[in-house]
N, C-alpha and C positions, 0 to 999 in steps of 0.2 A: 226598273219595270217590275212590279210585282207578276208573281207568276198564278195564272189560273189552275186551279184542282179540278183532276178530270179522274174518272176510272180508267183501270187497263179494258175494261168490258165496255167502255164506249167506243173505243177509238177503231176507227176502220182502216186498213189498208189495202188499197186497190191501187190498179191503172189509172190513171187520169186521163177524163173524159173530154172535157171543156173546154174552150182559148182562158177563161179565168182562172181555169185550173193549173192551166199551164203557165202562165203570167205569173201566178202566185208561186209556183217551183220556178222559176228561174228568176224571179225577184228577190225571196227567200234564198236562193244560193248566191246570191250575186253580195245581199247586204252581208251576208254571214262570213263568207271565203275572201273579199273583198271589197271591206268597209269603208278604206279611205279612198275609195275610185267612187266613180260617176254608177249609181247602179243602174241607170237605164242605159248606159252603154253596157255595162259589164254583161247584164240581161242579157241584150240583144245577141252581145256576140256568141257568150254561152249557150244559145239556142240556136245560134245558127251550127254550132261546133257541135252537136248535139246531133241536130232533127235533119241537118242537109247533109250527115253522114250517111255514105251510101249501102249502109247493113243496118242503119237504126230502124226502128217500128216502135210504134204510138203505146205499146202496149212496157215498155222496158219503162219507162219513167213513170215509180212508184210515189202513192202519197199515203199519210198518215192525215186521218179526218175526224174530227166530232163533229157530228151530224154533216151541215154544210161547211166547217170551217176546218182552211189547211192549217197544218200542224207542222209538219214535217213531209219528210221523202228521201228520196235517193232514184240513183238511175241503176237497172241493172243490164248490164251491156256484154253482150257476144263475142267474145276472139278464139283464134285460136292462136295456142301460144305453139311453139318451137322448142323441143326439146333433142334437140340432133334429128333424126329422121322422126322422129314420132310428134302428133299434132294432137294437140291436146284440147277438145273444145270448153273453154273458162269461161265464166261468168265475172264479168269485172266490176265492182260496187264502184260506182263513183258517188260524189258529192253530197252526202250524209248529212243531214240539215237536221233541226228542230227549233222551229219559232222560238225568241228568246222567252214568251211569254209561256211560256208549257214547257220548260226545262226542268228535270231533276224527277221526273214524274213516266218513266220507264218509256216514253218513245221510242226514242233511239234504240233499245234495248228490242222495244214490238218490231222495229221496221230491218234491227238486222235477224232476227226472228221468222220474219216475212221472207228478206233472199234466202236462207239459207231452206224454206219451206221453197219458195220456187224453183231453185237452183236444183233441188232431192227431186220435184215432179217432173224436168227436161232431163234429167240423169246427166248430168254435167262431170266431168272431170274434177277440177277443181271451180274453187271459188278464190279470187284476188282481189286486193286491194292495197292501195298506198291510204294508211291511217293513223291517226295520233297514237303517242303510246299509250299502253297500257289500259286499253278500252275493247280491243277488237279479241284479245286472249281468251278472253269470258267465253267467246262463241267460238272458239274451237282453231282458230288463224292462230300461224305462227311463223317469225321470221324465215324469209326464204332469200332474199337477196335484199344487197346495199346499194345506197342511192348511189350514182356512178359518182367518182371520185371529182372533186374540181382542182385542177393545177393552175397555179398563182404565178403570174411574172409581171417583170415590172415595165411598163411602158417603155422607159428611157435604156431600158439592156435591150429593146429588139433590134435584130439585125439588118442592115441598111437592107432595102426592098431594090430590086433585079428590076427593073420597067424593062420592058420589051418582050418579056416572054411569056408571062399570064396576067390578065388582065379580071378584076372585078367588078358584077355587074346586079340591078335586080334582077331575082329571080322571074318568070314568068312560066303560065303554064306549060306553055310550048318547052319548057326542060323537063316537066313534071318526067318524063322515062327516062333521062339521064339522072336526075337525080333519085328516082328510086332505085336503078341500076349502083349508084354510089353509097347510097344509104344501105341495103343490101349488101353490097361487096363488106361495108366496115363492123354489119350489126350483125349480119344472119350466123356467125360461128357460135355465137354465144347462149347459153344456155337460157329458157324462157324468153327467147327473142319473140319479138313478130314479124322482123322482118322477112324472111324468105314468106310469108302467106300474105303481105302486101298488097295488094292488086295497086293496077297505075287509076283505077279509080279514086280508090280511097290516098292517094299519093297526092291528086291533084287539090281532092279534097281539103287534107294537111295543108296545103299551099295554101289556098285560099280563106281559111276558115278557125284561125288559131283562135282555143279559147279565151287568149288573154287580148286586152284591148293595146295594141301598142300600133307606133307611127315610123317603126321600122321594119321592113317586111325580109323576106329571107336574100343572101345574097349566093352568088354561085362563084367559079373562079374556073377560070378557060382560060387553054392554051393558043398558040398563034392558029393551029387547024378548028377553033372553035367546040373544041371537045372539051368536055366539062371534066375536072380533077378536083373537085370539090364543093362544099358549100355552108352555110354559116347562117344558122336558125337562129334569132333575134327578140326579145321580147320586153316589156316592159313592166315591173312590180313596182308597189310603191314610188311610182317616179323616177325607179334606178334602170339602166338598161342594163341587161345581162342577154348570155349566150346559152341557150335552152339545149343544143346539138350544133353539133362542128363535126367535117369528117374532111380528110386530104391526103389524097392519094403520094401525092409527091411534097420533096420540101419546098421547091418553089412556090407551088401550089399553097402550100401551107404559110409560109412570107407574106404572098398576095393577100388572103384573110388577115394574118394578125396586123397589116398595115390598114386594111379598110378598117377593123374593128378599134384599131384606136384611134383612127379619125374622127371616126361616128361619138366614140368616147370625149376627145378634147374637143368637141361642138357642143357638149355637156354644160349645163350650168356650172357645177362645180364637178369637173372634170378629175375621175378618181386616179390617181398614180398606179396603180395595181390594174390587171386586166385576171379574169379567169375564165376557164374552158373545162366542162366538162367532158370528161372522156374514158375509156373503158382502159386500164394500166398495161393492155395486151393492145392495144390498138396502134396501128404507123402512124397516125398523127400523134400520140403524146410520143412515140419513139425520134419523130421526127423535130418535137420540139426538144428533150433534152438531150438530143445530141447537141444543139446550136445554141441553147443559152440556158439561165438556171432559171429552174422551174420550182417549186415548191407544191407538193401537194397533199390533198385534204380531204379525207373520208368519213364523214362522221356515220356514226352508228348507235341507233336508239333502241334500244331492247324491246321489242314487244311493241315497236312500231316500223314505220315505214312500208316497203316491199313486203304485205304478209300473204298466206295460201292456207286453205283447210279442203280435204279430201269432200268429195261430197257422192259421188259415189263410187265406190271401190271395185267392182267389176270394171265400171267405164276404163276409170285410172289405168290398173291391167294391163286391160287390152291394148289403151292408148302406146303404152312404155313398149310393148313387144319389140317394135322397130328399134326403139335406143338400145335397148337389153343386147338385140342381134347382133346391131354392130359394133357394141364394146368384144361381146365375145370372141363374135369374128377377128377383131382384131387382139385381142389381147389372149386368148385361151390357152396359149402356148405357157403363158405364165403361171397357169394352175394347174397341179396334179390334182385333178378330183373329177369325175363326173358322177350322175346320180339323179337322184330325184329330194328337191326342195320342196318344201312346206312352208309356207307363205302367209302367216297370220299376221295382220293389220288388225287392231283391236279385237273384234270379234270375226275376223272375215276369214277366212284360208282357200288356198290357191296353192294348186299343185305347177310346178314346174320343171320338166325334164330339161337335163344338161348333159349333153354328148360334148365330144371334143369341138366339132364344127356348129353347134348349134343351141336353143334353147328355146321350149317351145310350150304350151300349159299342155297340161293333160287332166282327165276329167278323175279317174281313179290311179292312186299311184298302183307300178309292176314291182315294186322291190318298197323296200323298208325305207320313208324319206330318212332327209337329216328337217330338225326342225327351227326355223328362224321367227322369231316374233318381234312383231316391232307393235310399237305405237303410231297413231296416225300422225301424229310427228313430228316426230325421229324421221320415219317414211317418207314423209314430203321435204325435209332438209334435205335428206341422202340424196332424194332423186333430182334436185333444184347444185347438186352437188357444194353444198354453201355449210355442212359439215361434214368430215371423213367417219367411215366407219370405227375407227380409233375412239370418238368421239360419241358413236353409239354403247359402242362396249362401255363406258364410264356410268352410262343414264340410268335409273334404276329401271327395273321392269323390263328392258330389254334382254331378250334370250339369243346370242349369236355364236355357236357352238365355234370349235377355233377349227377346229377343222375346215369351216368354210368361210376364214376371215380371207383369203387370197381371192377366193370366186366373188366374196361380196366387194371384195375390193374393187376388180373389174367391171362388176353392175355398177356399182357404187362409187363412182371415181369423186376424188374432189376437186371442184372445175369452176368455171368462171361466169357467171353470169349476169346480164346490164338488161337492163331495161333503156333504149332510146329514149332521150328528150321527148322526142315528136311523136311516142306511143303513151305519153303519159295520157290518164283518163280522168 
């Protein structure tokens, strides 16, 4: 397809107004993300994952336009993320298009140009996205966490199944609060979660409304008292079935899944020998599989892609972290001889912050002489997503972290674990 020459001074980007406007953003995402499927289903379900979400508004799905005609778009979309007690309101880019016919001709470049312009005018915390490599750096994102790890086993090692004690079944909405309750229990420890802000809204939503087109729906896994111990989010790509989120309180509990998931599997056309689960390395379901059989697992990691974050505005950020800040101190302060007052420069920004024994808190003018730390915006957003150690700051160039307060930063700054659920992807 040859591509049409447009200027960067023609091309508009706004809200979409229209039902063809809209048509033409989710027919355009559907052909682009999902070529060898059906696009009028993929369309369809895409917009229902979309617009029947219970916090979406008409005004989040962005287009790129010469005169009347779509180009491109993306969706810019509300969460808040989970950083231990502190809640961070983010802006999530999803689905980044560009008509193949107006490729190479600065789009994409205008439209993440556009979020990062709306994103500065709601004063948003951060900005996220899951993106190809080496595209999204240019605008100021940079890796913050990895795709959750998938472990491998082989169909014919699983361990004979227990009948009589839990039983698997489909999902319906009528569990929608047991299973947020369980999704919760496995997801909310971890750092950049969303699950503990979950509502049983937006849970049942999930349920109903997966963006991807498949013909297996979620499954649950309950004990004799009818109490749910689990459950096993299902989907389908390219004609392969895979396991998007798995979570299981107990081993049994966890037996009962991997016997349904390979049933569903040898009903398969060509029925694959291997089965995978993704799962968080700290989590009781992958503990609960390799204590029982051998696992094999697999993390890939792409530089400058996948799980990225860029600051967007730095007061907000701040204020947000206080609550995390509080309770590392609280818990850990015993380990640092130091108090004082900290100076807090993020590129151009500085932030005063008082540190007593019990506490840590901003102040508007320092009382004493600070110590002074500067980072980059990040360095900054790594440290606090804990996905590199201060260790790893001190190497960077341009960073200033006096040694004096490498033990206090340590405690701010821990190095920790963070997943992103299946069923929060966007």
């Amino acid at each position: 397809m040859k591509n049409r020459q447009t200027a960067a001074s023609d091309l508009e980007v706004r809200s979409l107004k229209t039902p063809a406007e809209l048509e033409a953003f989710f027919r355009l995402n559907a052909e682009i993300f999902r070529p060898d499927e059906d696009a009028d289903l993929v369309s369809a379900q895409r917009r229902r994952f979309l617009m029947d979400d219970p916090d979406f508004y008409l005004h989040q799905l962005r287009g790129a336009f010469l005169g009347d005609t779509y180009v491109g778009g993306y969706a810019l979309l509300e969460r808040t993320m989970c950083l231990g007690p502190a809640r961070l309101r983010t802006a999530c880019i999803n689905g980044v298009a560009t008509h193949p016919a107006y490729r190479h001709q600065g789009i994409a470049t205008t439209l993440m140009q556009d979020a990062i312009r709306v994103a500065e005018s709601q004063r948003y915390a951060l900005l996220f996205l899951h993106g190809l490599a080496y595209f999204y750096q240019q605008f100021g994102y940079i890796d913050v966490l990895e795709d959750t790890p998938r472990h491998i086993f082989a169909r014919k090692q699983l361990p004979e199944s227990d009948p009589g004690t839990y039983f698997v079944r489909a999902a319906t909405l009528t569990d929608a609060p047991a299973l947020l309750a369980c999704y919760q229990r496995h997801y909310s420890p971890y750092l950049g979660s969303f699950a503990p802000t979950r509502t049983l809204q937006r849970q049942e939503h999930t349920l109903s409304n997966w963006f991807e087109v498949t013909d297996s729906g979620p499954l649950v896994v309950l004990n004799t008292e009818q109490k749910l111990h689990g459950y096993l989010l299902l989907s389908r790509r390219r004609r392969k079935l895979y396991v998007y989120e798995v979570a299981a309180d107990t081993w049994p509990a966890t037996l009962a899944l991997l016997h349904a998931h390979a049933q569903l599997l040898e009903a398969e056309p060509e029925p694959p020998q291997e089965m995978s689960w993704p799962l968080p390395p700290t989590d009781p379901t992958f503990y609960f599989l390799a204590e029982h059989m051998p696992v094999r697992s697999e993390m890939l990691s792409f530089p400058n892609g996948g799980w990225m974050a860029r600051i967007v505005h730095t007061p907000t950020l701040l204020q947000s972290l206080l609550p995390l800040w509080q309770k590392y101190w609280q818990e850990r302060s015993r380990l640092v001889d130091w108090c004082g007052t900290l100076a807090l420069t993020i590129d151009a920004y500085t932030s005063f912050l008082e540190v007593t024994p019990t506490s840590i808190h901003p102040i508007r003018t320092p009382s004493s002489s600070p110590l002074h730390v500067t980072l980059s915006s990040n360095m900054f957003v790594q440290l606090i997503f804990g996905f590199r150690p201060i260790s790893w700051a001190q190497l960077q160039p341009g960073q200033q972290l006096p040694a004096e307060l490498i033990p206090a930063l340590n405690v701010l700054f821990p190095l920790s674990q963070a997943w992103i659920a299946g069923s929060d992807f966007f």
